[in-house]
N, C-alpha and C positions, 0 to 999 in steps of 0.2 A: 246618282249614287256612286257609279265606277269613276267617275272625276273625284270624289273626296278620299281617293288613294294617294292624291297630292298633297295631303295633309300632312305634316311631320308629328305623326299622332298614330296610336293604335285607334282601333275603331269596332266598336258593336253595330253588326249589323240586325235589324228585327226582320226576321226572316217570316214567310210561311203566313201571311194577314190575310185574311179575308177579302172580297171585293176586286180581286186583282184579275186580270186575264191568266195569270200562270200562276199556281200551287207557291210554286218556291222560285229563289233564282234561276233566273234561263242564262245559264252560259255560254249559248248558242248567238245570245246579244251582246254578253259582257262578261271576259272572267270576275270573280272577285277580288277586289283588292288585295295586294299582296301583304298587306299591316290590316286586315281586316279578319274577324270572323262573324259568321252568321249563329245568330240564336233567336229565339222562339221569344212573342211577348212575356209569357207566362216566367221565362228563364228571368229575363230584363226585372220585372215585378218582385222575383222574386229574393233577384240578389241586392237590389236596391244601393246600386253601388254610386260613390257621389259622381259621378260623369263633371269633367269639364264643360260638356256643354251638353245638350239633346236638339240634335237639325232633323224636325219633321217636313213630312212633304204634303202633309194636307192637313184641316180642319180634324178629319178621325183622328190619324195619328198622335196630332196634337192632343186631343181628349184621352187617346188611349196611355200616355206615360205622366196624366196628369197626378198618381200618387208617387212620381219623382223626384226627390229633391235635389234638383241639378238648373241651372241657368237651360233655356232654351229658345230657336230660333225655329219659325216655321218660313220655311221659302214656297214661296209663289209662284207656280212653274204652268199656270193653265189664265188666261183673262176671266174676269167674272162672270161674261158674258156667254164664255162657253162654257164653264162650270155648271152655269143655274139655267142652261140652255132645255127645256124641253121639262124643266121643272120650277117652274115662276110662280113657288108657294110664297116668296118672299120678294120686295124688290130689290136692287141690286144698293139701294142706299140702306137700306134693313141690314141685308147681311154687311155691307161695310160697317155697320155702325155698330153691332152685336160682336164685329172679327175685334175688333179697336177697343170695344170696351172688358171682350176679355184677357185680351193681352193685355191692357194697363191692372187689371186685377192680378197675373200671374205673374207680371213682370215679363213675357214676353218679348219678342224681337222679329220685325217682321220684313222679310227681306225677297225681292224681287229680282229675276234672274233676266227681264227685259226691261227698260223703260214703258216700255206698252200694258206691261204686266206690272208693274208699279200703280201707275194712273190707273189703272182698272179697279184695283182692290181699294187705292187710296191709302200705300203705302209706297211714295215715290225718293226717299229720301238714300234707302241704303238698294244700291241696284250690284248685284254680280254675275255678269253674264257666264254661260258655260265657257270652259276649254277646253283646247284640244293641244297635244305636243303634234306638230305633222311628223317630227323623228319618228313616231313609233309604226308609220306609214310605210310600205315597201314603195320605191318608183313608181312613179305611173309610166305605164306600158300604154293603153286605151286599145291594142289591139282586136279588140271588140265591139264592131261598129254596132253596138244595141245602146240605148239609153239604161238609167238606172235610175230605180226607187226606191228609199228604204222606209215602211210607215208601216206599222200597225194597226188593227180595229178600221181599217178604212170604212168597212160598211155603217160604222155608227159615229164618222167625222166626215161625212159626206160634204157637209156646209162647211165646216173647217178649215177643210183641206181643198176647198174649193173643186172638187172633184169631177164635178159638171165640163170645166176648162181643160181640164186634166184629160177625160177622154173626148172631148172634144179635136182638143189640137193634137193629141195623137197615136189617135184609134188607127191601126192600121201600119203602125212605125212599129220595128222591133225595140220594143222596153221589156225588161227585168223587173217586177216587184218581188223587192223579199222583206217579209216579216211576217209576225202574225196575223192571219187572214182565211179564218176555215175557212168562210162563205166563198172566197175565189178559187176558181179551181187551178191547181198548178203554181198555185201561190205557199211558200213556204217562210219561215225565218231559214237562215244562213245555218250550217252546220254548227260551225262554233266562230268565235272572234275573227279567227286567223282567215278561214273562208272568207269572210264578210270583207274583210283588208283585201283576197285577193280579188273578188270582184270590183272594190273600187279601183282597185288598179289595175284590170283590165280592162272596165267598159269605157265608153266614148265618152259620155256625159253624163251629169245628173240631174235632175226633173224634182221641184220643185214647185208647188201651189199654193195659196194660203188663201183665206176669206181677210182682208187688213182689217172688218171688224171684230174678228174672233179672234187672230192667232197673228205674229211674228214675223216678217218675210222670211224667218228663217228657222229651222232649229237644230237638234244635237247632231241627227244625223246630217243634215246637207253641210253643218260645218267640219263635221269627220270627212267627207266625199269632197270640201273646197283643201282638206291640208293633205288627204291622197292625189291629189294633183287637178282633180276632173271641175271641166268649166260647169256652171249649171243654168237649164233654160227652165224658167217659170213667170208666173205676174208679174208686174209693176207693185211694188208695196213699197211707202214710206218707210221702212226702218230695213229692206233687205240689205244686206252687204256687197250684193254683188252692183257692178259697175257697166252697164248696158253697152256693148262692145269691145271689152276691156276683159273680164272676166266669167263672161258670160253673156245670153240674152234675155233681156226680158218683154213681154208684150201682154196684155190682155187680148188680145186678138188673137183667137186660137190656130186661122188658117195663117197668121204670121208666125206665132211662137210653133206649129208645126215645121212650118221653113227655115228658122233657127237649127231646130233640131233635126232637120235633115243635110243641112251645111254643117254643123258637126259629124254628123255621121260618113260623110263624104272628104270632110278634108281634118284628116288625124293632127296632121302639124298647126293646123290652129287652132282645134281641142287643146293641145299641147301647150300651144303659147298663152291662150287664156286659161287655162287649166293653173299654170305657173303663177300667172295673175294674183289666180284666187285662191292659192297656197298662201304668198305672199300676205294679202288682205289679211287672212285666221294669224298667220304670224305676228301682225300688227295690231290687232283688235281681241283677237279672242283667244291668248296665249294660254297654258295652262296653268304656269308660274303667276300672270297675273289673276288668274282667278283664285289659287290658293293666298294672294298675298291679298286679294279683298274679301274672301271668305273669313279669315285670320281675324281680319279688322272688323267683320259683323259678330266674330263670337265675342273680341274683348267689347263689343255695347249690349250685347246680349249678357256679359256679364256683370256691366252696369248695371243694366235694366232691373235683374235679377235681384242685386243688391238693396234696390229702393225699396222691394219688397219684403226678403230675404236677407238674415246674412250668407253672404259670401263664406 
């Protein structure tokens, strides 16, 4: 949501929804956009205003502005498999085939924010990955030999986030988690934005997990913690970004990936130098200009789309 401040566009945000872990925006995670403001569904409904486009971020949402009349995209930010994980009232070719047939009814537009996350849903054709600017990043210092985590709900993305590996490999290393997380004790989100920038620029490294059938080698946060500077040690996963030596380490093997991140801790100038690395990487892959310039391009098919059904 704070990435679509790259848009050359004002923006209604739907604030205050149901089902969320927080009430309303945490700007303790993200201010909000500076061409942005937040309003209420009821607000949205009631002004019925024609919107250039409507970009939801789930199935609800998507039903919830269905008396809209505005072109819209729903993005896929979760695999199917961990979506309908712990609730398998349907199979995962059901709900593909229910998502497809009612976007071809609305005119719909269904866009994937991974490759992995594409094929899951069976909507692999428009992919835009997140961005990040590293400009808005202070130096990295790393003067803080502790590792870093940033993740929320951990207790209810245990498989996920492969968390098993996680303390595993290192139980007993100084690491920071910050996010949302009653159930841990001493576990917080960051104060606000700024806070959150300056621990990535002072800890050693970043820690990273995924299950490669659930989730991502990577996501929003560990690509903000690669453009602050910091190298990152987690799994082996086909689609991670980081470069095994280069800009980080990777192992399945917890008493090696502990060893990694003990050789981080120990020697700052090669945090440093792969840290640089995997700045570099986000600079080349996961720009935030390139993400406004392919999000652009999924609103003008979504307003295709729109039209087949719709006049425009």
């Amino acid at each position: 949501m704070h990435q679509l401040g790259a848009l050359p566009c004002r923006l209604d945000i739907i604030d205050g929804l149901p089902g969320r872990y927080t009430p309303a925006w945490d700007t303790r995670i993200r201010p909000v956009p500076a061409n942005a403001r937040l309003i209420s569904l009821a607000e949205a409904l009631a002004e019925q205003a024609p919107y250039h486009c409507l970009i939801t971020h789930s199935m609800t949402d998507l039903l919830d502005v269905k008396t809209l009349a505005s072109p819209r995209i729903l993005i896929l930010h979760n695999t199917l498999e961990s979506r309908i994980k712990g609730h398998e009232t349907s199979s995962p070719q059901e709900v593909r085939t229910v998502l497809r047939d009612y976007l071809r009814r609305i005119g719909g537009h269904a866009v994937a924010i991974s490759p992995m996350k594409g094929r899951s849903w069976g909507f692999a054709s428009d992919i835009v990955p997140c961005g990040v600017d590293p400009g808005a990043y202070p130096p990295w210092s790393g003067e803080v030999a502790c590792g870093l985590r940033v993740a929320n709900q951990i207790e209810q993305k245990r498989e996920i986030l492969n968390w098993d590996l996680h303390i595993r490999a290192f139980q007993g290393m100084p690491v920071r988690i910050v996010g949302h997380n009653p159930e841990m004790a001493g576990v917080a989100p960051s104060d606000h934005w700024d806070h959150l920038k300056s621990l990535l620029q002072s800890h050693r490294f970043f820690l990273h997990t995924a299950n490669p059938q659930l989730e991502d080698g990577y996501n929003m946060a560990m690509l903000e913690a690669m453009a602050a500077g910091l190298p990152v040690v987690g799994n082996r996963h086909p689609s991670s970004p980081i470069r095994h030596g280069v800009s980080g380490f990777l192992s399945d093997d917890p008493e090696e990936l502990g060893h990694w991140g003990r050789q981080l801790l120990q020697d700052r100038s090669l945090a440093h130098t792969m840290g640089e690395a995997a700045r570099r990487t986000v600079m080349e892959r996961f720009s935030l200009s390139l993400f406004a310039t392919r999000l652009q391009k999924s609103i003008r098919t979504a307003r295709r789309q729109w039209g087949k059904v719709r006049p425009v």
